[in-house]
N, C-alpha and C positions, 0 to 999 in steps of 0.2 A: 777455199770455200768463201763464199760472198756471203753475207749479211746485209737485212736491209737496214737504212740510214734511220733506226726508227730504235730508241731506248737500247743503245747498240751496248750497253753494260750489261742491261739484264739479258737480252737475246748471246751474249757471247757466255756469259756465266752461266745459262742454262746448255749453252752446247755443249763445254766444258765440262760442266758437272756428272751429265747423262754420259758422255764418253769415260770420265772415270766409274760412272755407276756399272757400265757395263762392261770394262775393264778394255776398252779400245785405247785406251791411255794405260799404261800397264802404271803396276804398283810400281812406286823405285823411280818411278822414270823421271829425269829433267823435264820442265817444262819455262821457258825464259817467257814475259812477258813482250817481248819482241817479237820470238814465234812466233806466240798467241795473234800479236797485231797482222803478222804476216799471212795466217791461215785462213784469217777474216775479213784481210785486206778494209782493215778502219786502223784508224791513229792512234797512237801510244797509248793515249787515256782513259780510254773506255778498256781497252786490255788490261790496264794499271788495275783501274777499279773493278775491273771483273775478276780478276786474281786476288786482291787485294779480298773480296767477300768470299773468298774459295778457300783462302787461309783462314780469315775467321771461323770460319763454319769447319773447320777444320781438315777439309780434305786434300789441302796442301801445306805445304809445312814452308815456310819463309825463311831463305837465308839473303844476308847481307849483300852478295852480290845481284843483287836480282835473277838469278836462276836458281828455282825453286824445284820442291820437290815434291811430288804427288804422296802420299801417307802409305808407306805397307805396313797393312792392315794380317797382325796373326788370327788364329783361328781362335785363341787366346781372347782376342781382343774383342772380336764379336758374341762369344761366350760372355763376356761379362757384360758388351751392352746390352745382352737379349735378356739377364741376368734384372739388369734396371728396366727395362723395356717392360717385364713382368709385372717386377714390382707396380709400376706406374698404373699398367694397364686395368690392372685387378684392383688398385685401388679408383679409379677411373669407372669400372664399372659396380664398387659399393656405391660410392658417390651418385652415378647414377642411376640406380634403382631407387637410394634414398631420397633424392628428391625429384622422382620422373613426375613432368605434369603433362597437359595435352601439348604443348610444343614438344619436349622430348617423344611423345608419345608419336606424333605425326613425324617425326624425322627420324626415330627408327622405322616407323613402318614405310617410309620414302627409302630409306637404305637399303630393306628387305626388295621390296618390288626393282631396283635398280640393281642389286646383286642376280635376279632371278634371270633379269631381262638379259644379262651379262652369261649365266648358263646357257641360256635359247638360241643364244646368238651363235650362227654357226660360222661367222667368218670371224669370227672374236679374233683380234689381233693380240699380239705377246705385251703391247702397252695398253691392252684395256685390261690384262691381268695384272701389269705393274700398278695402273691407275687404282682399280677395284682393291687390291692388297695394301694401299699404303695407304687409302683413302682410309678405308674401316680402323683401322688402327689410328689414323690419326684422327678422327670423328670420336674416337672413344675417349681418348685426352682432353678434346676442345670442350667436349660436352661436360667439364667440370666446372670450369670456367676458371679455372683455378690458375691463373698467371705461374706462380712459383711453378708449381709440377709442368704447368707447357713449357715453360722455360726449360726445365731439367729434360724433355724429354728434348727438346727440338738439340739438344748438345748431343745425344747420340741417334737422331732419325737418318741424320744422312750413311751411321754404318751400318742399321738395322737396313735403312732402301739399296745399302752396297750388296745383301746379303741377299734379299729379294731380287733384284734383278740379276745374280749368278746362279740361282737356281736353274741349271741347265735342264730338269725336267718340267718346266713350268707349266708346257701344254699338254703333261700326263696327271695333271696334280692339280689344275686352274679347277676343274669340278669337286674335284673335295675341297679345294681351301673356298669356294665359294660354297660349298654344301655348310663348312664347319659355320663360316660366318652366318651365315644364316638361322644356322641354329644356337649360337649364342645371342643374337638380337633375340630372338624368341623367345628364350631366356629371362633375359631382361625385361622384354615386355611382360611375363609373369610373375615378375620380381620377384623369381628363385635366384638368391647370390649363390648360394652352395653350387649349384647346375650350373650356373654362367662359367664360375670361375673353372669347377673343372673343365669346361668346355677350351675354355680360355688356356689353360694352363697346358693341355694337352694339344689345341693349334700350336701356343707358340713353343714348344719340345720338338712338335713334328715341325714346324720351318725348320727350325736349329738342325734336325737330324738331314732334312734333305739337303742343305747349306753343307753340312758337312760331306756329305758325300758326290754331291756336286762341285766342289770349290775350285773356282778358275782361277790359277796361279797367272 
């Protein structure tokens, strides 16, 4: 595969990433940064560094020889980040009700009308459901403003997005996870927390449950 001669780190680190998120890179598997350069046909460096922020971010694990290895991820292991994923989120949306002003107010109602438009849509693609799913989740975080808690979440988003993009019923399920979302902004903009959070609480149970019964080894 070519790549263009244009920020060839981050363009290689996102092909990368998206191929482990959808398991086209299986769990387990070697992956050598020389491959990498060779798949991409660009130079050692940008492969180093693409690899190099892939281990950080923790979806590959670095060893000494430079052939590393992609993270297997147990069922285990996404149970407890969706565990913190919880926590985060529900405290994400006290946070904001308690201080919604007209900016939050006009960017949940921007979120509502672009989740709707995403229902209507009738050729909606499987990455406007990955987009629309990890968007809402991560908007609920940002919207604290709160550094530490983004920090803590951005350590397990990439296995909560492992766990979204293996939902093998995605396109039976894209109109209720957007019906759910929908109706926890709603929510929020009545600054009912009681009703958000169950809202909330009972989305992220039902991803965990179709994760589980989907799960692509």
């Amino acid at each position: 595969m070519h790549v263009k001669k244009y920020n060839l780190t981050e363009q290689i680190y996102e092909n990368v990433k998206n191929d482990i998120y959808k398991n086209k890179i299986k769990q387990g598997e070697k992956i050598s940064i020389n491959r990498v350069a060779q798949k991409y046909d660009v130079s050692y460096t940008p492969a180093r560094e693409a690899i190099k922020n892939l281990i950080k971010d923790g979806l590959i694990i670095g060893t000494a020889n430079k052939v590393h290895k992609v993270i297997n991820l147990t069922k285990k292991d996404l149970f407890e980040a969706n565990e913190i994923r919880k926590i985060c989120e529900l405290y994400s949306v006290k946070e904001l009700i308690r201080n919604m002003g007209p900016k939050e107010i006009k960017n949940l109602n921007d979120q509502i009308v672009k989740l709707k438009s995403f229902q209507n849509e009738k050729n909606r693609s499987t990455e406007d459901f990955y987009f629309a799913d990890i968007s809402f989740h991560q908007n609920l975080i940002e919207s604290t403003d709160n550094s530490i808690l983004i920090d803590i979440y951005q350590k397990i988003r990439h296995l909560i997005n492992i766990m979204i993009y293996r939902i093998n019923s995605r396109e039976k399920i894209a109109d209720v996870f957007f019906k759910q979302h929908i109706d926890i902004l709603k929510m929020i903009l009545d600054r009912d927390n009681k009703k958000a959070n169950e809202l909330l609480e009972h989305h992220i149970k039902k991803s965990l449950e179709y994760y589980k019964e989907n799960f692509l080894q």
